[in-house]
C-alpha positions in Angstrom: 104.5 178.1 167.8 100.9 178.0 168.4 98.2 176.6 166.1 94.3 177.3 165.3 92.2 174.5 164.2 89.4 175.2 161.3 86.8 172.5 160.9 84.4 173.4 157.4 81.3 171.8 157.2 77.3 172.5 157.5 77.0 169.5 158.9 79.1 170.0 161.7 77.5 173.3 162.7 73.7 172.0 162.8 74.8 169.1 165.0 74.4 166.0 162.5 78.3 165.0 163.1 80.3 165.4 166.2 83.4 167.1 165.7 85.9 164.8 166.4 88.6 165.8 164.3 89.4 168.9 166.8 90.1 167.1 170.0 92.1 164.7 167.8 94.5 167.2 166.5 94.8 169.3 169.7 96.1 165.8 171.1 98.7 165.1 168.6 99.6 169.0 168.6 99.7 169.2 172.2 101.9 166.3 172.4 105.0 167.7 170.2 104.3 171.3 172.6 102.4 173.2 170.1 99.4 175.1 171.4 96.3 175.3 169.9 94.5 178.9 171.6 91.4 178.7 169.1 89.3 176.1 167.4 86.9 177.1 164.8 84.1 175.7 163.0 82.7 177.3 160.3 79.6 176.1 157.6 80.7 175.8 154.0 79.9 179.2 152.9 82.8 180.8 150.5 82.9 184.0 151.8 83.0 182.8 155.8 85.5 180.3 154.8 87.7 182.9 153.4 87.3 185.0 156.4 87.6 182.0 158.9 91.7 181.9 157.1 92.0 185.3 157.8 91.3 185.6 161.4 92.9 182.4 161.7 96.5 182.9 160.3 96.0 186.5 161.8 96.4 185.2 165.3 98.1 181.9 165.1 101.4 180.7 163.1 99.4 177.2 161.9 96.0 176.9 160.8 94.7 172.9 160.3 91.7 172.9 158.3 89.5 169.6 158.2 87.1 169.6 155.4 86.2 171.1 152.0 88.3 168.8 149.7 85.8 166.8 148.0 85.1 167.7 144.4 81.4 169.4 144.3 81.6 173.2 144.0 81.0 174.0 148.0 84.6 172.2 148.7 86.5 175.4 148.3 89.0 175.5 151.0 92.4 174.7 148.9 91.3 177.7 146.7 90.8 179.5 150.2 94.0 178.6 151.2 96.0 179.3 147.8 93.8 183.4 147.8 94.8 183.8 151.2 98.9 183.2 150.0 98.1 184.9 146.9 98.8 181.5 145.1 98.0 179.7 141.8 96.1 176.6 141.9 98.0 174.0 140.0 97.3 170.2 138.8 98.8 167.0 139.8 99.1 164.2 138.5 99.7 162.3 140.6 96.8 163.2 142.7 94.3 162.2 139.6 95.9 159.1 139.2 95.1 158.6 143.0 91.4 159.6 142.6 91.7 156.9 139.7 92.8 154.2 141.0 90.5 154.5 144.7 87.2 154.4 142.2 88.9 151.3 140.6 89.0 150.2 144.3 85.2 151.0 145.1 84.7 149.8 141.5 82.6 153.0 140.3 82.6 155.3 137.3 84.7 158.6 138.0 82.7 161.7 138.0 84.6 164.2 136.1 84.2 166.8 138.6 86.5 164.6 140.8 89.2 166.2 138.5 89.0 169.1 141.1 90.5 166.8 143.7 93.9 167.2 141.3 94.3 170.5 142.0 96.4 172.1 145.2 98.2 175.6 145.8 101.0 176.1 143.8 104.4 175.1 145.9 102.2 172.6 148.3 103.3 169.7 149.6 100.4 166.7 148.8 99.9 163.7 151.7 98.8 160.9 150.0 95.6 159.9 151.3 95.5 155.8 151.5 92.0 155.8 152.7 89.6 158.3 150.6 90.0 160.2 147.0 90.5 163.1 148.9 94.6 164.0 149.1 95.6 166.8 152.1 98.4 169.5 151.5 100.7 171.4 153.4 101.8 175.0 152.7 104.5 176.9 154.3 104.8 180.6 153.2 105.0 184.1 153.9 102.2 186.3 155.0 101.3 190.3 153.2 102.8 191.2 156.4 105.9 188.8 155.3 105.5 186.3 158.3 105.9 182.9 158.1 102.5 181.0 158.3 101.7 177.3 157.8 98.6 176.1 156.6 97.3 172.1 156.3 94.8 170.8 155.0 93.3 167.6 155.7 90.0 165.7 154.1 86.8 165.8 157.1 86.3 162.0 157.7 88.1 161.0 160.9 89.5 157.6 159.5 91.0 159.8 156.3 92.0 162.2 158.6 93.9 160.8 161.4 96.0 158.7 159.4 97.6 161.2 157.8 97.9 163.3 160.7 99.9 160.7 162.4 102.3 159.4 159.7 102.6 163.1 157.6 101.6 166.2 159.5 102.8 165.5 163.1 106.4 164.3 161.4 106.3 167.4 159.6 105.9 169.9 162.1 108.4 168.4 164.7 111.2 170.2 163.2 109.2 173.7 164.2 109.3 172.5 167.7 112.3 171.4 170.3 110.0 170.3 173.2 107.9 167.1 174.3 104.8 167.2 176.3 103.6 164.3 177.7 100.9 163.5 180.4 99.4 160.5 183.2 96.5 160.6 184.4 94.9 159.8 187.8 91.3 158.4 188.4 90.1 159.4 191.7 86.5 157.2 193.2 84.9 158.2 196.6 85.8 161.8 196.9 84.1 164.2 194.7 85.4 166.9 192.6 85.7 169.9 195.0 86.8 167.7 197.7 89.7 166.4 195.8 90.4 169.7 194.6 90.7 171.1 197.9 92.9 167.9 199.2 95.6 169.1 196.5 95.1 172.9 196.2 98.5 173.4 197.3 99.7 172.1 194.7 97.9 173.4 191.9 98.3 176.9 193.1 102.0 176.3 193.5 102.4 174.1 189.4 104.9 175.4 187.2 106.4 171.9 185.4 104.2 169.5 185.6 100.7 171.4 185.6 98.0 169.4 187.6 94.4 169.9 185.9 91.1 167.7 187.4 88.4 167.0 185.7 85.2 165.3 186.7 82.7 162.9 185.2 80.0 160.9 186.6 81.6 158.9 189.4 84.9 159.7 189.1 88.2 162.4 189.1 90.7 162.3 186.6 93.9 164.4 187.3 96.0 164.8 184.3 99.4 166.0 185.2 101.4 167.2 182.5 105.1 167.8 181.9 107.4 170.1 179.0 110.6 168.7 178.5 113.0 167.9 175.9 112.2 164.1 176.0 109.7 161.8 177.0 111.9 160.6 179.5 112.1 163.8 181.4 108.9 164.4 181.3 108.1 160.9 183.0 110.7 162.0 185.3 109.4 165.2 186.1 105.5 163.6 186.7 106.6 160.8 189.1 106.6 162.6 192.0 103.8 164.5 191.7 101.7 161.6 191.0 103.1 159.7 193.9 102.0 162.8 195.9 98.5 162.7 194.5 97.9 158.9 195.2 98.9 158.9 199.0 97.1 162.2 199.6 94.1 160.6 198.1 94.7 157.0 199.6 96.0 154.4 197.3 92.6 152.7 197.8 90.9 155.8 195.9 93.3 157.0 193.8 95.2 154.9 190.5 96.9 155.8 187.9 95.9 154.9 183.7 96.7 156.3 181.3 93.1 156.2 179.3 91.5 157.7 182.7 88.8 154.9 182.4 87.8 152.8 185.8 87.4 149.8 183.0 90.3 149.9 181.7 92.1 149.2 184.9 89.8 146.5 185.8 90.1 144.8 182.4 93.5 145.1 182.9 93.5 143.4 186.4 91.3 140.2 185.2 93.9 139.9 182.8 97.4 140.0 184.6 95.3 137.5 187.3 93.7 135.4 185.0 90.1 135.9 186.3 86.9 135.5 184.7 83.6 138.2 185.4 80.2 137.8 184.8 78.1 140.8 185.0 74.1 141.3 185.7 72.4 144.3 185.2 69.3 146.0 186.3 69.0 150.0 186.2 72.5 150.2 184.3 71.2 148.2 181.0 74.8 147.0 179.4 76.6 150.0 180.1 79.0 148.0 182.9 78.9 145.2 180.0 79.9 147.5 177.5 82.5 149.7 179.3 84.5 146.0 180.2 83.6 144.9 176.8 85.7 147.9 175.1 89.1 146.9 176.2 91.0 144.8 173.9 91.9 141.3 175.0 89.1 141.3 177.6 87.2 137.7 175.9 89.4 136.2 178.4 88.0 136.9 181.1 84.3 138.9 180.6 82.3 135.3 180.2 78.4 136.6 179.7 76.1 139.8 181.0 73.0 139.3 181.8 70.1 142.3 181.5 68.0 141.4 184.2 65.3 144.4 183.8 62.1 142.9 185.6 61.7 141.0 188.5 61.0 138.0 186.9 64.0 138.0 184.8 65.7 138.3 187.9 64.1 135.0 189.2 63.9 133.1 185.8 67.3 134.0 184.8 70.0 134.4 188.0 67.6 132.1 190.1 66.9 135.0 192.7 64.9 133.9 195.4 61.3 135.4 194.4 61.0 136.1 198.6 63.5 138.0 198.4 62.4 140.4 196.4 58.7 140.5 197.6 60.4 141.2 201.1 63.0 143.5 200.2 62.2 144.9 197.2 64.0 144.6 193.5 66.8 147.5 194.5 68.0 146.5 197.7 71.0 145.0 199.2 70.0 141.8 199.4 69.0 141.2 196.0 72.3 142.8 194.4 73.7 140.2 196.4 71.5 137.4 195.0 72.1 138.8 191.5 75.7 138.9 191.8 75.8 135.6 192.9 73.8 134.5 190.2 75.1 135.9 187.7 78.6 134.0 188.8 77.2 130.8 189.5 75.3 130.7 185.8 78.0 132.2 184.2 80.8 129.9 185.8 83.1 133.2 186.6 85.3 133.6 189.3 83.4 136.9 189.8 79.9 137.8 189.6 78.7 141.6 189.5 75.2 143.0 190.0 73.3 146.4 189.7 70.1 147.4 190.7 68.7 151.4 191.6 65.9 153.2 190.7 67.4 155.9 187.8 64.0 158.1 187.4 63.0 160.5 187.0 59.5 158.6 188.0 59.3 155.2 190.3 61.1 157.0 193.1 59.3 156.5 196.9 60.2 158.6 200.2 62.4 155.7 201.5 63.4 154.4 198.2 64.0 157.7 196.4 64.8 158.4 192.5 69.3 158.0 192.7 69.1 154.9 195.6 71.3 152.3 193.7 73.1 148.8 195.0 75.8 147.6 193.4 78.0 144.4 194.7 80.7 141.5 193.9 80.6 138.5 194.7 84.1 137.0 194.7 85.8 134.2 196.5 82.6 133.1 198.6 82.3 136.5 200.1 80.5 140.1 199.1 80.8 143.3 198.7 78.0 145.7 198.5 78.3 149.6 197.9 74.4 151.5 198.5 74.8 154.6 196.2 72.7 158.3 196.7 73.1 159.4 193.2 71.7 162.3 192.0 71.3 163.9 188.6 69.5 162.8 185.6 68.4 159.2 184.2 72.1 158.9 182.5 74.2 160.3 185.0 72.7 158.0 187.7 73.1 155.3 185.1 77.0 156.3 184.4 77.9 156.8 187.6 76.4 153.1 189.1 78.2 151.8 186.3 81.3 153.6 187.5 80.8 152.3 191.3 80.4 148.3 190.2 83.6 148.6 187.9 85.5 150.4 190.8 84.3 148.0 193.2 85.5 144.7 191.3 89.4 146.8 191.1 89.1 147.1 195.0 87.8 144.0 195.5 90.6 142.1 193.4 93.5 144.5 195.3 92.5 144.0 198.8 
């Protein structure tokens, strides 16, 4: 089976809210081997709503709509839904008394528009929404042309949404598919995106089960390798190989597996199984190493403090640089990433101490110290390691990708 994916709303299309419900669902979808060929957004316009059902049930077997359940006049998509099955729109009680009881909750009035929020295509199926007035339904039935088609229909806020897609939808639609897909990923550091490509291309020409696909961000490769099976199991079976393949052609030093793709997550992951702490201080990179360690659950055991050492003088006052240092060799330079790194371990009291410090433009730039020139280093048991980085790009892809390096370069440093 293969599935479309309809978001409705205004917002969406003008660029007020990201659009995270798609990527969600084509997960979740993807997961229990259902495609998903289209994904549509449309404003919340009757008539283009209308049309958006068409086209979608016209070219895929399940449409999941986001959006349009609220109770003002604009939130027409059940009604869209039952016109499109040539269905009646009926009440439920039980759905009132739901919209009931969540104003109890947020302790307001009802509105008595929010009766609207009752009413669902006649033969649907209503998931209980624990988390908004809104309720979502599902609808199985035949097409004018007599085809089966599914549609569901789920409210637009992502923490109403993926709840129910989780515990109601995904259960439900599992009995219209047999398979499993499941992936791994691969991070690949110090080898760029066509170079890795081309270390592997042999492969990817010659994928049938498990598919490789690379994508790249600033810093890094991922490699997702993904496998159909008809359990889990297999599937894992079926990726082994090939991502033992991938890590010795890329050198184990360079290439890791995660499952969340993310540098930090691996590190974070490391200070924990070992039991070691990690300060950070940071220059050109602002919090973003900070933040990217600071995401992974668990990680107040070891991350101890970050510093935000911006001007020189911070440098000094703060991490007790050497003010000669950096009147000889200049704020980004190797010798005061290793002075910073230091410092930020010996104030912090952390077994490790990380420091960044580049010039990320687009001004301040100079012909031997260009805009992209960025140090990064560790200090860790008495001894460090310094990585000088030609980045280029703009402001936040230099910024990203030194981030990248640091967090890379405490993994390597704790492995070797």
């Amino acid at each position: 089976m293969n599935a479309e994916i309809l978001c409705i709303g205004s917002e969406l299309l003008h660029g007020d809210i990201l659009n995270t419900n798609a990527p969600y669902i084509s997960k979740k979808l993807a997961e229990i081997a259902i495609d998903v060929h289209y994904q549509t957004v449309v404003g919340d316009n009757p008539d283009r709503i209308r049309n958006a059902f068409e086209i979608g049930f016209a070219r895929a077997d399940i449409v999941i709509c986001t959006g349009g359940l609220g109770p003002t006049q604009d939130d027409i998509t059940k009604e869209a839904l039952a016109e499109f099955f040539g269905l009646e729109m009926v009440y439920d009680e039980e759905s009132y008394q739901h919209v009931i009881e969540m104003y109890k909750r947020f302790r307001r009035n009802i509105p008595k528009n929010n009766l609207r929020q009752a009413y669902f295509p006649e033969g649907s199926i209503i998931l209980n929404n624990p988390n908004g007035t809104a309720n979502g339904c599902i609808y199985r039935g035949r097409n004018r042309d007599g085809k089966y088609k599914i549609g569901i229909l789920l409210p637009g806020p992502p923490k109403e949404m993926e709840p129910l897609m989780d515990s109601a939808v995904i259960p439900y639609l599992k009995q219209f598919s047999n398979w499993v897909v499941y992936g791994e990923k691969i991070v690949v550091v110090n080898i760029g995106e066509s170079a890795a490509e081309e270390m592997v291309i042999d492969l990817i020409k010659e994928q049938t089960n498990p598919t490789i696909a690379p994508f790249a961000s600033a810093g890094k490769v991922v490699f997702r390798i993904t496998a159909k099976a008809e359990s889990k199991e297999k599937c894992i079976e079926l990726i082994k190989p090939v991502k033992e393949e991938l890590i010795n052609r890329f050198g184990k030093d360079n290439a890791y597996a995660i499952d969340s793709g993310k540098v930090e997550d691996k590190v974070a992951q490391l200070l924990l199984e070992k039991n070691l702490t990690i300060a950070v201080a940071e220059s050109l990179t602002g919090g973003l190493v900070a933040s990217r360690l600071i995401s992974y659950p668990g990680i107040s055991k070891s991350f101890l403090e970050g510093f935000i050492t911006y001007s020189n003088e911070s440098k000094v006052r703060t991490l007790n640089v050497n003010r000669d240092t950096i009147e000889k060799y200049g704020a980004v330079s190797e010798e005061t990433a290793k002075e910073m790194a230091y410092g930020a371990a010996m104030v912090a009291g952390a077994d490790i101490g990380v420091s960044t410090t580049g010039i990320a433009g687009p001004s301040g730039g100079s012909e031997k110290k260009p805009v992209g020139l960025v140090y990064v280093c560790v200090y860790y048991n008495g001894k460090y390691k310094v990585k000088e980085i030609h980045a280029t790009g703009v402001r936040e892809t230099i910024r990203e990708r030194a981030a990248t390096a640091v967090i890379d370069l405490v993994r390597s440093c704790i492995e070797n």
